[in-house]
Structure formats: C-alpha cells, structure tokens
C-alpha positions as CSV (number, residue, x, y, z in Angstrom):
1,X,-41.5,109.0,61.6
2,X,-39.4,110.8,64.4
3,X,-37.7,108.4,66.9
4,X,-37.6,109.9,70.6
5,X,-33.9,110.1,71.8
6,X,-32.4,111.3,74.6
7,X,-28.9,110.2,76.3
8,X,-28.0,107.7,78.7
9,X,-26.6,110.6,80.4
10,X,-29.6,112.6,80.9
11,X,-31.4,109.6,82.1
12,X,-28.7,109.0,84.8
13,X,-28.3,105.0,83.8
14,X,-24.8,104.0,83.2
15,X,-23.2,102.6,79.8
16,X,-22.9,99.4,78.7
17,X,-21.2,97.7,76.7
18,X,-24.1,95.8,74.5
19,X,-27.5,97.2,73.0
20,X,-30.4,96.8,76.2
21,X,-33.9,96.5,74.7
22,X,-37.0,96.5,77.0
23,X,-40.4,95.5,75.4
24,X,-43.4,96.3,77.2
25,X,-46.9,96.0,76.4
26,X,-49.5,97.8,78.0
27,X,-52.8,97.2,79.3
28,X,-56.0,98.9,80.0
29,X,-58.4,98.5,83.2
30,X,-60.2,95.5,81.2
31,X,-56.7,93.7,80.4
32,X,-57.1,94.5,77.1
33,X,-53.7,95.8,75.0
34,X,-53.9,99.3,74.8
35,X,-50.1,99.6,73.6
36,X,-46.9,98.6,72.6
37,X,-43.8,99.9,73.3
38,X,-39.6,98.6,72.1
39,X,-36.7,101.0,74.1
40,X,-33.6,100.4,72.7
41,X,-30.4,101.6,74.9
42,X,-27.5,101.9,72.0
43,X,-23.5,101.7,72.4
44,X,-23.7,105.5,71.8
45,X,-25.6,106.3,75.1
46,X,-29.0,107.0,73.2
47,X,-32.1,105.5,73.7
48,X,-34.7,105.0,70.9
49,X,-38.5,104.5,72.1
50,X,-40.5,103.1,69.3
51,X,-44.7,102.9,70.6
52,X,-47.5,102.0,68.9
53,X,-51.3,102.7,70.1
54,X,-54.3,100.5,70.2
55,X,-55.5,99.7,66.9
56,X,-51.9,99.1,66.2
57,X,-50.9,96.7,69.1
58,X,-54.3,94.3,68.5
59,X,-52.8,93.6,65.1
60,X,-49.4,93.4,66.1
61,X,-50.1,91.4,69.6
62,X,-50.1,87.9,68.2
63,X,-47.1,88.1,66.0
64,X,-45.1,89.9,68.8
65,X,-46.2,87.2,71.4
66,X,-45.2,84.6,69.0
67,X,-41.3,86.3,68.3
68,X,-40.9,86.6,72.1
69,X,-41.7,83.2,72.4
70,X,-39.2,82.2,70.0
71,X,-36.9,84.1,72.6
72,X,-37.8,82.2,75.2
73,X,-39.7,84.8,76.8
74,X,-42.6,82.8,79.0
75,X,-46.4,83.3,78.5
76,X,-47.0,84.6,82.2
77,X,-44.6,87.2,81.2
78,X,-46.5,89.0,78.8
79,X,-49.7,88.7,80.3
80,X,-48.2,90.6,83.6
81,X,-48.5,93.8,81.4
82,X,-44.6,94.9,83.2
83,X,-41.0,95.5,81.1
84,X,-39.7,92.4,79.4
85,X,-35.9,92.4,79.0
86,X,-34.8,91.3,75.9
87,X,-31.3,90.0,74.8
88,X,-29.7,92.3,72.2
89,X,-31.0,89.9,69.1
90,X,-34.3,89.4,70.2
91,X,-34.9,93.0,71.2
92,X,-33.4,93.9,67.6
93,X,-36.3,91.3,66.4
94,X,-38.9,92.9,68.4
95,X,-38.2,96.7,67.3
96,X,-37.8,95.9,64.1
97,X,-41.4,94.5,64.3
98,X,-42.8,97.2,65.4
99,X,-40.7,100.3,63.3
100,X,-41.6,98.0,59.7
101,X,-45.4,98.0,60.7
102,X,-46.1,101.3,62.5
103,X,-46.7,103.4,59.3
104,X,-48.9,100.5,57.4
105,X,-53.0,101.6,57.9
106,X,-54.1,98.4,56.1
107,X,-54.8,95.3,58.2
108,X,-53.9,92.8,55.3
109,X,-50.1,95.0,54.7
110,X,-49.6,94.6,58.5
111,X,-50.1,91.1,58.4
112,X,-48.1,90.4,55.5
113,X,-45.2,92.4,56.8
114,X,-45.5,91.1,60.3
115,X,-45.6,87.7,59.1
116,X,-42.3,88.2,57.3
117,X,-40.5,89.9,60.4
118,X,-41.2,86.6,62.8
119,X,-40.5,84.4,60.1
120,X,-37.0,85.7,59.7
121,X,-34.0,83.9,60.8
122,X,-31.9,86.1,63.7
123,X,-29.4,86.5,61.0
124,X,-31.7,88.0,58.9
125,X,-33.4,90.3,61.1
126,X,-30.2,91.3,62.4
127,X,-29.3,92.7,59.1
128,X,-33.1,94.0,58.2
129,X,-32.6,95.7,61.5
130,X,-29.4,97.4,60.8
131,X,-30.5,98.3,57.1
132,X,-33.9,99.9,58.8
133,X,-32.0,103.1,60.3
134,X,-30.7,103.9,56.7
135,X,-32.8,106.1,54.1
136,X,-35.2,104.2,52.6
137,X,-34.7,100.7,54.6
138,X,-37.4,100.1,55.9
139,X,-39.2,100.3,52.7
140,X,-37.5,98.7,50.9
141,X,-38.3,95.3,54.2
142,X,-42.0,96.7,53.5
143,X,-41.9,95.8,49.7
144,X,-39.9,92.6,49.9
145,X,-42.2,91.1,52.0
146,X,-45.0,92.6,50.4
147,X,-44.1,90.7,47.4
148,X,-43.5,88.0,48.8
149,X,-47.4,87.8,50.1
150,X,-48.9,88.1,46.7
C-alpha cells in the first residue's frame, strides 16, 4: 500500500507549524459517494493522500459521517460533496479510518475494524495513528479489533 507524497514545496503552500488534514468525499452526478479521500500536510513539508473508491467509501460512509460528527463537523457539510478541514486530531481519526480499512475486501472485517476506529477515544487513536506508519501497525489495529468482534 504506497502512500502518494510530494513536498509542501513543490505544491507551493507554505509550512506550518501543526499537521493540516483535509477530508473530502466525493460525489457522482446522482449524489451518490463515489469516493473518499484524507490529505494529511505533516511538520516535514510532505503530504500523504490516502483515497478509497466506491465500493470502499459506501462501507466506510456511515462510520466516517459518524467520526466527523463527533468533531463537530455539521451534516450540511458533508452532504456539499467540498474539502472539510479537520483539526489535527480529528483528521488523525479520519485517516486512520480509512488507511486500517482500505486493504480489507470483506464487508463484515470492514465493519468490525471501522467500528473499532470511531469507537476509540482521541487518545487512543492518536496513538493507533502514530503506531500505523510503523512496520506492521496497522495490522496489528486490524487484528485487535478483529478480536475484539468475535
């Protein structure tokens, strides 16, 4: 699972001093979610773009909506279809969502594992999210909360 990165830089956007995250869903002529997409700006000057097609965004849609609730993030919002700025935990929250779920083909795993991410605390996904861009991390999420389902 290769991450697109390129530099702040090369974008021409200037640095800042926290993590940006952007979340935005997108729609098709019918209104209907054709895609998912988290971009996350680091403190290096890279940004990561995670994305996630159809058949992936119907199963994640709900659980997403509900996390970006729990941010405060209003219903019009996400039904305009634009970029939703997210705050640095809540846009943690969010990719994490999407980077523990993209690899999963069954709908049942997704659920489980999708259920897990919005139930954690910010603490928790704060640290799930840090542990996810070492070897094996994300696993290792995917199993605990696989367990946890049974």
């Amino acid at each position: 699972m290769a991450l697109a990165t390129t530099t702040l830089r090369e974008a021409g956007e200037p640095r800042s001093r926290r993590e940006a995250y952007r979340c935005r869903v997108e729609r098709d002529g019918d209104g209907r979610i054709a895609g998912i997409e988290v971009v996350a700006a680091d403190l290096e000057g890279c940004v990561r773009r995670v994305w996630v097609g159809p058949s992936r965004a119907l199963a994640l849609a709900a659980p997403l909506h509900e996390l970006l609730r729990a941010y405060g993030v209003p219903g019009r919002r996400w039904a305009s279809g634009g970029e939703i700025e997210l705050d640095q935990v809540g846009g943690a929250h969010a990719e994490l969502l999407v980077l523990a779920t993209k690899p999963l083909r069954r709908a049942d795993r997704v659920a489980a594992v999708a259920d897990g991410v919005v139930a954690m605390s910010r603490a928790e996904a704060s640290y799930w999210h840090a542990k996810a861009r070492r070897t094996r991390g994300l696993r290792a999420l995917r199993v605990l909360l696989e367990d946890g389902a049974r």
